[in-house]
N, C-alpha and C positions, 0 to 999 in steps of 0.2 A: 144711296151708299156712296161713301166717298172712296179713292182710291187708298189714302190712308188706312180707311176701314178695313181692306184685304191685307195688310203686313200684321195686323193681332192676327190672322190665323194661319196664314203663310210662314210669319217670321219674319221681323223686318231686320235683323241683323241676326244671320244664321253661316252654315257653311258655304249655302250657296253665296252669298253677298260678299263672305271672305276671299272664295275665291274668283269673283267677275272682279272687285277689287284689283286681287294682286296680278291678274293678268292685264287691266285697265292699267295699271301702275308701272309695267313695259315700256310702252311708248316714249311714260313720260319723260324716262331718262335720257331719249333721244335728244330731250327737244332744247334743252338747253346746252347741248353740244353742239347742234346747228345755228343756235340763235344767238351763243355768245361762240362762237366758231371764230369770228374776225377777228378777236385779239391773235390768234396764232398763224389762222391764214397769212393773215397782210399783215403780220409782224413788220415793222420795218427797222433791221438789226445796224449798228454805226456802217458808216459809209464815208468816203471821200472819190473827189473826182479820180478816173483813171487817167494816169499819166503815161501818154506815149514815149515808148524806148529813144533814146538819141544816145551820138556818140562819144558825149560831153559825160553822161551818168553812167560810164563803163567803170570809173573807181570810185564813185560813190555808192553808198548805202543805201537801204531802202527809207530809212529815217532820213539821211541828209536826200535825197531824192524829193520828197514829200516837204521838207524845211524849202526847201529853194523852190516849189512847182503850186504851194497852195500856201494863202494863207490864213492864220491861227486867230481866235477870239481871244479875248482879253486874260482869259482864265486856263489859254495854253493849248487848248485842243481844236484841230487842223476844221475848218469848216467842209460841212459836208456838201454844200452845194457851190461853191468858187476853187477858181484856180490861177494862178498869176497868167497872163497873157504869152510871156515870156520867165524861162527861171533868169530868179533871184539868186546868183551865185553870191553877192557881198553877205549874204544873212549864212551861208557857213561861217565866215570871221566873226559878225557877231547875228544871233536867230534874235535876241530881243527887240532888236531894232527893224519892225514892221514897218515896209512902203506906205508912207503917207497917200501916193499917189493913184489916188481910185481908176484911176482909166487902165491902170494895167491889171486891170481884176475883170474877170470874166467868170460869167458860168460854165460847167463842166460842158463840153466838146467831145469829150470822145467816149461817153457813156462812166460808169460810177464802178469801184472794187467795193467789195460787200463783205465787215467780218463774220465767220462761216463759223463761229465756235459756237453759236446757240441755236443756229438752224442751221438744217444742210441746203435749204431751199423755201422763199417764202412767195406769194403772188408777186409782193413788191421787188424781191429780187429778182423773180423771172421776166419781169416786162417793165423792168424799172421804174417803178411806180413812185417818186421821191423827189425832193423839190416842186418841179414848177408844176410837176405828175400827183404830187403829193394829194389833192382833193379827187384823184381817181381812186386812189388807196382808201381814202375812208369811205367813197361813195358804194363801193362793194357789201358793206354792212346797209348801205341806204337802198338800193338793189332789193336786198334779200329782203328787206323789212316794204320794200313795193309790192312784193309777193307777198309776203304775211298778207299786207292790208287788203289785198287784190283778194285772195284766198279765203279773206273773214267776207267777205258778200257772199263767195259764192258757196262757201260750203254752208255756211249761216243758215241760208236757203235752202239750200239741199240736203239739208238734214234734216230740217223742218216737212219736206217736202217729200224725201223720199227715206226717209229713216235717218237714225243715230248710227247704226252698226253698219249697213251700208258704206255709207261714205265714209265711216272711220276706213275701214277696209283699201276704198279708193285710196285713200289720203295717201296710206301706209305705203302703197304699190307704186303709186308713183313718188313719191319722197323718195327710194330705192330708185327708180329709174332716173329719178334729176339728180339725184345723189352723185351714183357714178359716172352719168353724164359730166357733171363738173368735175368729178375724179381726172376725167380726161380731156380737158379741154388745153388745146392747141392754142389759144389766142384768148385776150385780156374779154374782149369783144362777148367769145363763146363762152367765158367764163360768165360775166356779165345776167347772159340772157339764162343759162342752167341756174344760176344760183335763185336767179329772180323768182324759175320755176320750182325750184325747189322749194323758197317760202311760202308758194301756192299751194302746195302739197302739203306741206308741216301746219299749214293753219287750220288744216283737217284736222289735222291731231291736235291741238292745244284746244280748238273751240269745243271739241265732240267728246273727247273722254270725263270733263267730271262729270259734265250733265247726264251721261250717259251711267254711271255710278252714282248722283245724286238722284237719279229717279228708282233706284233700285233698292234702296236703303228706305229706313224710316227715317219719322222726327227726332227722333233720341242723337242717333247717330250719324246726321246727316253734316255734322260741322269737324267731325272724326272722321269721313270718309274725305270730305274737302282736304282735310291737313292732311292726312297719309297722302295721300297722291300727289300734295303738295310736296310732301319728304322728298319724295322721289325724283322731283326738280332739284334738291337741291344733292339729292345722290348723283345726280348726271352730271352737275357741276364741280362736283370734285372730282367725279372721274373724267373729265377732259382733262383737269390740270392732268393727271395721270397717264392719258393717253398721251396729250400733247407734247409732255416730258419725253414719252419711249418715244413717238413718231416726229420727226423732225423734218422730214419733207412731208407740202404740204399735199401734193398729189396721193400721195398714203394715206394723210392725216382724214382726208377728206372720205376716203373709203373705210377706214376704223370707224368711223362717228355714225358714217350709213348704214355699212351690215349689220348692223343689231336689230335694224327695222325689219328683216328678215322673220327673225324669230317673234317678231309683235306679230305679223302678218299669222305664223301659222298658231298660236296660240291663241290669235280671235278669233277664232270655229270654234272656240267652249264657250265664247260672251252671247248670248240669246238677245233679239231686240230689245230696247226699252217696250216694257207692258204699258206704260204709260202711253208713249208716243203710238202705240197698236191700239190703245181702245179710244185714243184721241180722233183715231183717222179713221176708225170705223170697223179695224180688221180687228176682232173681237175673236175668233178661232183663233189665229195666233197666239193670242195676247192671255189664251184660256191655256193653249199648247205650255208657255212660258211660264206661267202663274202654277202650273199643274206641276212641271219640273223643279221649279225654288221651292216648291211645298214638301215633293220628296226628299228632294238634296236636304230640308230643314229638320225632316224627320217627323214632318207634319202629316201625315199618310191617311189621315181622316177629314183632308180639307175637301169641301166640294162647293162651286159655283156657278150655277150656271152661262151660258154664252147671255144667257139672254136676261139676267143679271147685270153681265159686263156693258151691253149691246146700251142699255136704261143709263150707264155711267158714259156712255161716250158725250162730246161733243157735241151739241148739233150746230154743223157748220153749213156754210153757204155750198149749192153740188160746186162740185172737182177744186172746193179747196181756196179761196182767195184773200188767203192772210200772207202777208207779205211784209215787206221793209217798211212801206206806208203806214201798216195796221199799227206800228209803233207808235206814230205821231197824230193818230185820230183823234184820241180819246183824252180830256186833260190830263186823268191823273195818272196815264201810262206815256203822256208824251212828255210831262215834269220828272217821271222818273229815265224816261232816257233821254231826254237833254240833261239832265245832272249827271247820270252816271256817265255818260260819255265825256263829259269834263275832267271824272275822277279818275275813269279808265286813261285820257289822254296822262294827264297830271303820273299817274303810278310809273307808266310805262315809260316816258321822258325820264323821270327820272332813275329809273329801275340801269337803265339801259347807259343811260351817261353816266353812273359809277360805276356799271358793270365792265365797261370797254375804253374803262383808263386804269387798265391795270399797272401802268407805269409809273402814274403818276404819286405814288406813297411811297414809295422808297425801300419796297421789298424787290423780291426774285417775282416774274411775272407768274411763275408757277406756283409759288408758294400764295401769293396774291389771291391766283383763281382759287385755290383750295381752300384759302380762309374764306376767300368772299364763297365759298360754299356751306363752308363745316358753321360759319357764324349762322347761317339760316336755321338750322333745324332748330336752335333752343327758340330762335326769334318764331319759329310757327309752333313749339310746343307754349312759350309767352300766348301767342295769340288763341291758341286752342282753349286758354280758361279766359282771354278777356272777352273773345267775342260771346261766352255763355254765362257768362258775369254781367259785362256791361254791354251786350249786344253788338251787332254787326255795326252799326250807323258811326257808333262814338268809336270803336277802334278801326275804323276805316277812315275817319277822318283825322284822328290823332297821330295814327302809326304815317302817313303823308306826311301828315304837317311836320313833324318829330323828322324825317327823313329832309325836307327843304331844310331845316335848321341846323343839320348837322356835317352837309354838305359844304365844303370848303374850309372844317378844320382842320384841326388837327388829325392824325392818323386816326388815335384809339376814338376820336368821335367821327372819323369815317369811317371805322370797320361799325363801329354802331348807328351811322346813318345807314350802311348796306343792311342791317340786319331790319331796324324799321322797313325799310324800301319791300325788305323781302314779305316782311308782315303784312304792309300793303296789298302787292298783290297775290298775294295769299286770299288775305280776303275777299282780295275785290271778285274773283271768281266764285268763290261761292257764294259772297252776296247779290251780286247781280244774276246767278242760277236761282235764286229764290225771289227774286223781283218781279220776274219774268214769269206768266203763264206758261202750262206746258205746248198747249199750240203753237208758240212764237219762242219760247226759250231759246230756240236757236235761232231764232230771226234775231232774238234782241243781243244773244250773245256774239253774234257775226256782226252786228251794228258797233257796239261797243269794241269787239277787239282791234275792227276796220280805222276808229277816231287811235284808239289805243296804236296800232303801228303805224301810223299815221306820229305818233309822238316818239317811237321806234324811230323810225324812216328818221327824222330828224335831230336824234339826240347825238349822234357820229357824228353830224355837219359841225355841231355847235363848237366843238373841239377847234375848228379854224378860227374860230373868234378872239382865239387866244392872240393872235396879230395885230388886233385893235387894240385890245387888253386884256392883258394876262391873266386878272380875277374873272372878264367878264363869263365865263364858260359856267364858270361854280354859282356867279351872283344868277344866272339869267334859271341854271337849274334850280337853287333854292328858290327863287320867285316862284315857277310856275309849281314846283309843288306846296307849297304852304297857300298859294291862290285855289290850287286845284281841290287839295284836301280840305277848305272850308268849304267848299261846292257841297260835300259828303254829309253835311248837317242836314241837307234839304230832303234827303231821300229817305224815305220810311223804314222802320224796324222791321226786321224780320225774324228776330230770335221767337223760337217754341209757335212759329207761325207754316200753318198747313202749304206745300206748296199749291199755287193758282194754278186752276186748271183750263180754266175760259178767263177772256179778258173781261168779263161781268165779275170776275171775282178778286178783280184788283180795281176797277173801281167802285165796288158797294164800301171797301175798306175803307175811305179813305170820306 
C-alpha cells in the first residue's frame, strides 16, 4: 500500500487539510517582511554633507549656506558626498559658475544632514551608512541572506532528522528572539550579527512549511496547496509596503514585522506532524494517532488501519538513519536532479531578489512600488496554477525564468511584468523541487537547494554597486544569469499527476 492509497479513505483534501493549510499560511506572511525588509531598513533618504556653523553664515541662508559650502552636478542638485574645502563666497554673485578647481573639494568632514520627510529614522541614517560607508548599507541584506543560506543546511537536516513540525516550531521561536534582538540593537556591528541570526531562523520557516502542507494533501490538490501558501507570500508583501508606510523608524519597523510570529508559534499546536515523515522514520503510532484524527476532522469515522499496516509502508533504512546532504549526490538520477535544480534555485532567487530590492529604481513612490511588486504576484501565481497542470512543472519553470531575464532592464510596464514572471518562478520552483525530492531527503534536498538559492540572495544586493563600472551592467549581468539559469530547468524531469517518492529507489527506477 502506498501512502497515497490512505487519502481515498482518510480524505486527501477535507477540513482537516483546509485548516493545517491556513494555519501553515501564517508564517508565510512573515517571511517576506523579513526578507525584503532592507528596502525600508537601510533606506538611504537625500543627504548632503553637514556644514559646520561659522561667523561669516550669520546672514546667510540656509540655501546660500549650502550654494557656497558644497558643490552642485551638472543638473543642479548639491552632491551628497563633497563639500568645498573652503566656502565659495563669489558663487552668491553668480551660483552657475562652479570652481574648476578640484583640489578645493573634499569629502564630507564632519558627518552628513539627512532629509527626515520620508523616514523618521533609517540604519543608514543612524550609523551613516553612505558614500564611502555605502557597501556597508547594502551588505546588511547580504548579512541576512548569510543566515538564510547558513539556516537551509541546518534546518534542511533537521527536519529531515528530527521532524517537519518540530523545527518549524524552533524556527518560529527564535525568528521572535533575533527579531527583537535586532529591534534593539545599539551598534551597526550588533545589528550585523542579529540580523544574520535571524535569517537562520526564518529559513526554518520558508524550507519547512510547504512540504509540510504538501505531504498532507493528495495528488489532485497538491499544486493548489503550493499556490495558496504561495498567495500568502505575496499578502505579506503588500502588507510591508503598509506597515512600512505607518512605521517610519526602523527600530519599530523592525518589531511590527516580528510580533506576528507570535501568533504563528501558538496556532502550530493544531498542525499534527507530517504522517509521512512518522512512518518514514518508523514511528508508525503517531503517524496512526495523526491519520486517525484527519479521518475524523474529514467526517470519515469508518476509516480503520492498522499500525502494522503502516509499520509494512515504512522505509527500511539503514539503523539510526544515514541519509544526509551526501545521499543527494550518490545516486545519478537524484544527483542530475540536484545539480540542475540548484542551478535553477540559484537563477530564481538572484533574480527574484535584485528586482525586488530596487524599488527606486522605476520611477514610482517606493511604497507604492512594494505594493505593486506585491498585488502584480497573485494573478502571476493564479497564471501559473493552470500552466503548471496544463503544461507541467518542467516547461513553466523554465519559461516563467527565462521570460523574467528578458524582461529585466526595460521599460517599467515590462518590469512590473518581469516581477510577476520572477514571482511565477519561484512559486514553482518550491513545489517542484517538494515533488523531486523523496520524502526521506525532501528536506535534505530542499535545504541543499534553498542554501545554492541564498547563496544567489546573498549576492543579488552586491550587484547594485556595479552600477560604477557601468550603469546597465547590474540589469545585463541579472538578465544573463536567469535566462542561463532557466534553460538549466529543461533538464529536470516532469512531475505533473506523478505520486510523491518515498525511498530514493523510487526516483531512480523513474528515470
Amino acid at each position: 500500500m502506498k501512502f497515497e492509497d490512505l487519502f481515498l479513505e482518510i480524505g486527501g483534501f477535507g477540513r482537516f487539510q483546509i485548516l493545517v493549510l491556513f494555519i501553515l499560511c501564517l508564517p508565510r506572511i512573515n517571511l517576506p517582511m523579513h526578507f525584503l525588509l532592507h528596502n525600508f531598513l537601510a533606506a538611504t533618504p537625500s543627504h548632503h554633507c553637514a556644514i559646520p556653523p561659522q561667523e561669516a553664515f550669520e546672514n546667510l541662508t540656509t540655501e546660500e549656506v549650502l550654494l557656497i559650502s558644497i558643490p552642485r552636478d551638472p543638473d543642479g542638485t548639491f552632491r551628497s558626498c563633497e563639500m568645498f574645502s573652503q566656502p565659495q563666497f563669489q558663487l552668491l554673485l553668480n551660483s552657475s559658475l562652479q570652481p574648476e578647481n578640484s583640489s578645493i573639494i573634499q569629502h564630507c568632514q564632519h558627518g552628513w544632514v539627512y532629509d527626515h520627510s520620508q523616514f523618521t529614522s533609517t540604519i543608514a541614517t543612524q550609523w551613516d551608512l553612505v558614500c564611502e560607508q555605502r557597501g556597508l548599507n547594502q551588505a546588511t541584506a547580504t548579512f541576512f541572506f548569510i543566515g538564510v543560506t547558513i539556516g537551509a543546511v541546518i534546518f534542511g537536516y533537521l527536519s529531515d532528522r528530527f521532524g517537519r513540525k518540530a523545527m518549524l516550531q524552533l524556527s518560529l521561536v527564535c525568528s521572535v528572539v533575533f527579531g527583537m534582538l535586532s529591534a534593539a540593537s545599539v551598534s551597526y556591528s550588533m545589528l550585523a550579527i542579529t540580523r544574520t541570526l535571524t535569517g537562520v531562523a526564518l529559513s526554518g520557516v520558508s524550507l519547512i512549511v510547504l512540504p509540510l502542507g504538501m505531504e498532507w494533501v493528495d495528488i489532485e490538490h497538491r499544486t493548489f496547496s503550493g499556490i495558496l501558501t504561495s498567495i500568502f507570500w505575496s499578502i505579506g508583501n503588500m502588507l510591508l509596503a503598509m506597515v512600512a508606510y505607518l512605521v517610519r523608524e526602523w527600530h519599530w519597523l523592525l518589531v511590527a514585522v516580528t510580533g506576528p510570529c507570535l501568533l504563528s508559534i501558538v496556532c502550530l499546536c493544531w498542525v499534527p506532524e507530517s504522517a509521512r515523515w512518522l512512518i518514514a522514520n518508523g514511528q508508525v503510532k503517531q503517524a496512526h494517532r495523526n491519520l486517525l484524527r484527519c479521518a475524523r476532522m474529514n467526517g470519515r469515522k469508518d476509516f480503520t488501519v492498522s499500525t502494522e499496516a503502516l509499520r509494512k509502508m515504512a522505509i527500511d533504512k539503514k539503523p539510526g538513519g544515514s541519509y544526509s546532504y551526501i545521499s543527494l549526490f550518490r545516486t545519478p538520477v537524484l544527483r542530475k536532479i540536484s545539480l540542475c535544480s540548484g542551478v535553477v534555485w540559484f537563477g530564481v532567487a538572484f533574480s527574484y531578489y535584485g528586482m525586488s530590492m530596487n524599488l527606486t529604481g522605476f520611477g514610482l513612490n517606493m511604497y507604492l512600488s512594494q505594493f505593486v511588486f506585491g498585488i502584480i504576484e497573485i494573478p502571476a501565481k493564479m497564471i501559473m496554477y493552470v500552466l503548471v497542470n496544463r503544461i507541467g512543472r518542467r516547461q513553466s519553470q523554465a519559461w516563467s525564468l527565462i521570460l523574467t531575464g528578458l524582461c529585466i532592464g526595460a521599460n517599467l510596464v515590462s518590469t512590473v511584468m518581469g516581477k510577476g514572471f520572477s514571482e511565477s518562478a519561484f512559486t514553482n520552483v518550491f513545489l517542484y523541487t517538494s515533488e523531486l525530492y523523496p520524502t526521506i531527503l525532501r528536506q535534505n534536498g530542499m535545504g541543499y537547494t534553498s542554501f545554492v538559492a541564498r547563496l544567489g540572495g546573498s549576492l543579488a544586493p552586491l550587484v547594485f554597486l556595479l552600477d560604477e563600472v557601468w550603469r546597465s551592467l547590474p540589469e545585463v549581468t541579472y538578465c544573463g544569469v536567469a535566462v542561463c539559469c532557466g534553460s538549466v530547468a529543461f533538464l529536470l524531469p516532469e512531475t505533473l499527476n506523478v505520486c510523491l517518492p518515498e525511498g530514493i529507489e523510487d526516483i531512480e527506477k523513474t528515470q
